[in-house]
C-alpha positions in Angstrom: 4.3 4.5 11.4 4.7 8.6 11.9 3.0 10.4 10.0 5.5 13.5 8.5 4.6 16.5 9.4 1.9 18.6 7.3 0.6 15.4 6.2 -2.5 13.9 5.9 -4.2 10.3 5.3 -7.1 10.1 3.2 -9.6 7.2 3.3 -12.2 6.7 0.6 -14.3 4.1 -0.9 -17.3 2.4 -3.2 -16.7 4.8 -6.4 -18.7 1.4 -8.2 -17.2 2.9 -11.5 -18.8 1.3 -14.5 -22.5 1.4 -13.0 -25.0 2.0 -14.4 -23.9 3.1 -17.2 -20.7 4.3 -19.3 -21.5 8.1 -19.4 -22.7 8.3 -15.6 -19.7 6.3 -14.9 -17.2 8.4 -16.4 -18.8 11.2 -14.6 -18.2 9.5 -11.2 -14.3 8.7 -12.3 -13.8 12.8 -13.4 -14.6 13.4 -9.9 -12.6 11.0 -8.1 -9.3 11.9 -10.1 -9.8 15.6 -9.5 -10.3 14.7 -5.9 -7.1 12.8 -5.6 -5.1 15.9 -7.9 -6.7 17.8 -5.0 -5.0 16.1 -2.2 -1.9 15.2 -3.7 -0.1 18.0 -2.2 -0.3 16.7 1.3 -1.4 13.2 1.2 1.2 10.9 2.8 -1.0 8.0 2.5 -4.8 7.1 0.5 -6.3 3.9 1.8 -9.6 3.0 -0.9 -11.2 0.6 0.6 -12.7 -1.3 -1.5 -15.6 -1.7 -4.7 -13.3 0.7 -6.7 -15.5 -1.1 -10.1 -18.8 -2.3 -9.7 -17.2 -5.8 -11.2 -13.1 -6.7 -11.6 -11.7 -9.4 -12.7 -8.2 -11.0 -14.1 -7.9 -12.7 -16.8 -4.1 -13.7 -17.8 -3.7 -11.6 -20.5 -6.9 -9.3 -20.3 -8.5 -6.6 -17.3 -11.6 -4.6 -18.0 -11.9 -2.1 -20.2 -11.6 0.9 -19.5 -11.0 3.7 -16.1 -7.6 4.9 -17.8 -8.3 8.1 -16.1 -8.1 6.6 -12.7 -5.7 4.1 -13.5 -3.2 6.7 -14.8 -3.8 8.9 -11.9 -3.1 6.0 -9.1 0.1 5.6 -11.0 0.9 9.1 -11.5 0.3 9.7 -7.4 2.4 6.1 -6.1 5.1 7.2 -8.9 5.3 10.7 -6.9 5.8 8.5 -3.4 2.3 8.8 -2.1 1.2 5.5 -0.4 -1.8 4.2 -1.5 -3.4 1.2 -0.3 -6.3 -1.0 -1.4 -8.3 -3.1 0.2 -10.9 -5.4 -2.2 -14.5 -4.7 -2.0 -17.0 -7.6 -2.5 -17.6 -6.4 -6.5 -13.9 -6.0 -7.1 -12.5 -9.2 -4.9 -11.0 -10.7 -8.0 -7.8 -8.6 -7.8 -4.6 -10.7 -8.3 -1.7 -8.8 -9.1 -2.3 -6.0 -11.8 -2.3 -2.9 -9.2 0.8 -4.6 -7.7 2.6 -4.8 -11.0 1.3 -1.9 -12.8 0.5 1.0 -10.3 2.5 -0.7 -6.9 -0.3 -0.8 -4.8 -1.0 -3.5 -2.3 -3.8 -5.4 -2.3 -5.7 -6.4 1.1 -8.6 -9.0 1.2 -8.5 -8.8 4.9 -9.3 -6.2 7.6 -5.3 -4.9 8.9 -4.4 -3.1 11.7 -2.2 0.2 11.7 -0.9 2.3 14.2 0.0 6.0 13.3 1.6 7.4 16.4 -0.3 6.6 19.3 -3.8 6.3 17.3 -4.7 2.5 16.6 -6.9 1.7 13.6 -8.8 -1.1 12.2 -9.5 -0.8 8.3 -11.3 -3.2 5.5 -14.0 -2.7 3.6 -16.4 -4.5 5.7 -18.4 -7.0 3.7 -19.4 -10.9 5.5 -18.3 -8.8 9.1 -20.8 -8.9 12.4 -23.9 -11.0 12.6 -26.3 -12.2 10.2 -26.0 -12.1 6.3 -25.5 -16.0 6.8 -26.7 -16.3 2.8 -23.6 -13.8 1.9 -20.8 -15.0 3.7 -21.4 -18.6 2.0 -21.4 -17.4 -1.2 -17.8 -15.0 -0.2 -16.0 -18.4 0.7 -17.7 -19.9 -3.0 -16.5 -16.6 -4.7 -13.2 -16.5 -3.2 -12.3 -20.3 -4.3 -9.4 -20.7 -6.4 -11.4 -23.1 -8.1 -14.3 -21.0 -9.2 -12.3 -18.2 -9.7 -10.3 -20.4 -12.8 -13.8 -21.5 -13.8 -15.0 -18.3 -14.5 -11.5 -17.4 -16.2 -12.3 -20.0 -18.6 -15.6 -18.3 -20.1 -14.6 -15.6 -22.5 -14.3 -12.4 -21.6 -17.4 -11.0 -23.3 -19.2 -13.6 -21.5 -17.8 -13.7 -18.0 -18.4 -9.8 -17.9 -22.3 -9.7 -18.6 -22.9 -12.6 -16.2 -20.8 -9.9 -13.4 -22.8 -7.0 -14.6 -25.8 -9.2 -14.4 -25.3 -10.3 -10.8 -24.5 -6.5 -9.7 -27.6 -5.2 -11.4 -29.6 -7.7 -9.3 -27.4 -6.9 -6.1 -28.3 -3.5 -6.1 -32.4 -4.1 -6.9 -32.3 -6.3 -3.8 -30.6 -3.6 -1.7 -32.9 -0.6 -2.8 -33.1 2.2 -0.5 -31.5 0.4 2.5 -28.4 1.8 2.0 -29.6 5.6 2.8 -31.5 4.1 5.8 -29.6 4.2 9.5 -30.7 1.1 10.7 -30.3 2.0 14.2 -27.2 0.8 16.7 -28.8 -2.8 17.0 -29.6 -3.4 13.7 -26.3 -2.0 12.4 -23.9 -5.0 12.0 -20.7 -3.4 11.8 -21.4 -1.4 14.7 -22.1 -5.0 16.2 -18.9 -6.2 14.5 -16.8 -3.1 16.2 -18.3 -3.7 19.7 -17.1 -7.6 19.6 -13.5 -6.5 18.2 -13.5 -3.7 20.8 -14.1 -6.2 23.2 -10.9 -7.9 23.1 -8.5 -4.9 22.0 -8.6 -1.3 21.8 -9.0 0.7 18.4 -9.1 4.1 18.3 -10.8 4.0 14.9 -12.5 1.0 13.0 -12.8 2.2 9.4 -14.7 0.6 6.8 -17.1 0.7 3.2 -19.0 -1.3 1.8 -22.2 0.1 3.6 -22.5 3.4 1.3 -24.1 5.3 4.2 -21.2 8.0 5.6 -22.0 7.1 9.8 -19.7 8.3 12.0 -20.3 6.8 15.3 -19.1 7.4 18.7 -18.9 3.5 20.5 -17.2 4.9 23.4 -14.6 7.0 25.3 -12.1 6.3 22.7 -13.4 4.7 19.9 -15.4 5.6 16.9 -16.9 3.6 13.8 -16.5 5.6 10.6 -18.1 4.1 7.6 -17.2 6.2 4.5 -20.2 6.4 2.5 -19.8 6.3 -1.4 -18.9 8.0 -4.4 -22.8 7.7 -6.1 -24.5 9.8 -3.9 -22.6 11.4 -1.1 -18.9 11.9 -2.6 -17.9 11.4 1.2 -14.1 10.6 2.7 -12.3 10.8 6.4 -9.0 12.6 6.6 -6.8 12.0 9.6 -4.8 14.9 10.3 -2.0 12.7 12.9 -4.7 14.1 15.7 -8.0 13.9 15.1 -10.3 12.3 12.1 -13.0 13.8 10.0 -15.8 12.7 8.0 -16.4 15.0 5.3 -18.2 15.7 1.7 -16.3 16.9 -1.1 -19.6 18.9 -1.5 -20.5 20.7 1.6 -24.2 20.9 1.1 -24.4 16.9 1.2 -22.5 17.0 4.8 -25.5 17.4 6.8 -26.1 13.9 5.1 -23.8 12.3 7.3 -25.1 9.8 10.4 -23.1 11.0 13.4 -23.2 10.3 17.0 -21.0 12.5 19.0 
């Protein structure tokens, strides 16, 4: 793909909207839409990748409640002919078809390669990749079963939702401060995963979530990892101008927040 000229792509992720609360929640959403009303004027293409809710799920006839403000202003921004592309996170990996009916969006549970130009990039939201995390990856293939997703369709709504809110509660107590802790290069295990992808083809840039630290990491003459960061503490996102990509703040005083290694 080209991008036009004058045009940017946006990349952004974890906004975890409905934790912890309603009020802090809504807060969080006001700032993502008047982000994205921000960059709507040249954004050729916005790639969220992934953990849009802090829980998502389908029913047939039934989504959760509320997030009209976002909701309205994907539509509003794929009505105008801006791209935007999603890619599930591990609270929101229930999606079915909703953002492809209602806001045409496509949905990615996979990491995908695009090319933009001459620049090659990897993007998912990075959850079960590199080494380690055995206990995770076991429950990803339970969770991602057709047949425990119907199971849990069959609880009611009002039930099926505090079990989710439940298990993210308990998801975050176990994390804890980890995720504003750089691990270092060998303990890091999507820098791991990008060295053993970069091993057998050349990315440019291998873009993902999930980790809710912004890194942005030099793994060689060529090739950098850029991990996002979140929209709870450091309101980051990358911007690829058709030349060169950034890892930024939408609040410069939290920039010197990001991990880099130039």
């Amino acid at each position: 793909m080209q991008l036009p000229s004058g045009k940017k792509i946006y990349f952004l992720s974890d906004f975890h909207l409905g934790a912890p609360d309603y009020a802090t929640s809504l807060i969080r959403e006001k700032r993502v839409v008047e982000f994205l009303e921000e960059v709507r004027h040249d954004a050729a293409i916005i790639f969220i990748v992934g953990d849009i809710f802090d829980f998502w799920y389908e029913y047939r006839t039934v989504v959760p409640k509320g997030y009209v403000r976002l909701l309205g202003k994907l539509a509003e921004l794929t009505d105008a002919g801006i791209s935007i592309q999603f890619f599930v996170g591990n609270h929101d990996m229930w999606m079915k078809d909703y953002f492809q009916h209602e806001l045409n969006i496509p949905v990615f549970f996979e990491p995908k390669t695009y090319q933009f130009g001459e620049v090659k990039m990897l993007i998912g939201h990075g959850d079960g990749l590199g080494p380690g995390d055995h206990g995770y990856k076991f429950l990803k293939k339970i969770l991602r079963n057709p047949i425990c997703q119907w199971l849990f369709g069959i609880l009611p709504p009002v039930v099926g939702i505090s079990l989710a809110g439940f298990s993210s509660r308990k998801s975050r107590a176990v994390t804890g401060d980890n995720d504003g802790i750089f691990l270092g290069e060998e303990k890091e295990w999507l820098i791991q995963y990008c060295k053993e992808t970069l091993a057998t083809q050349h990315f440019d840039y291998l873009i993902f979530g999930h980790r809710h630290l912004p890194i942005d990491f030099q793994l060689g003459p060529t090739s950098r990892y850029v991990n996002l960061g979140d929209w709870i503490r450091y309101y980051t996102y990358a911007v690829f101008d058709g030349q060169q990509m950034t890892l930024q703040s939408r609040y410069p005083e939290l920039n010197q927040k990001i991990v880099r290694k130039p």
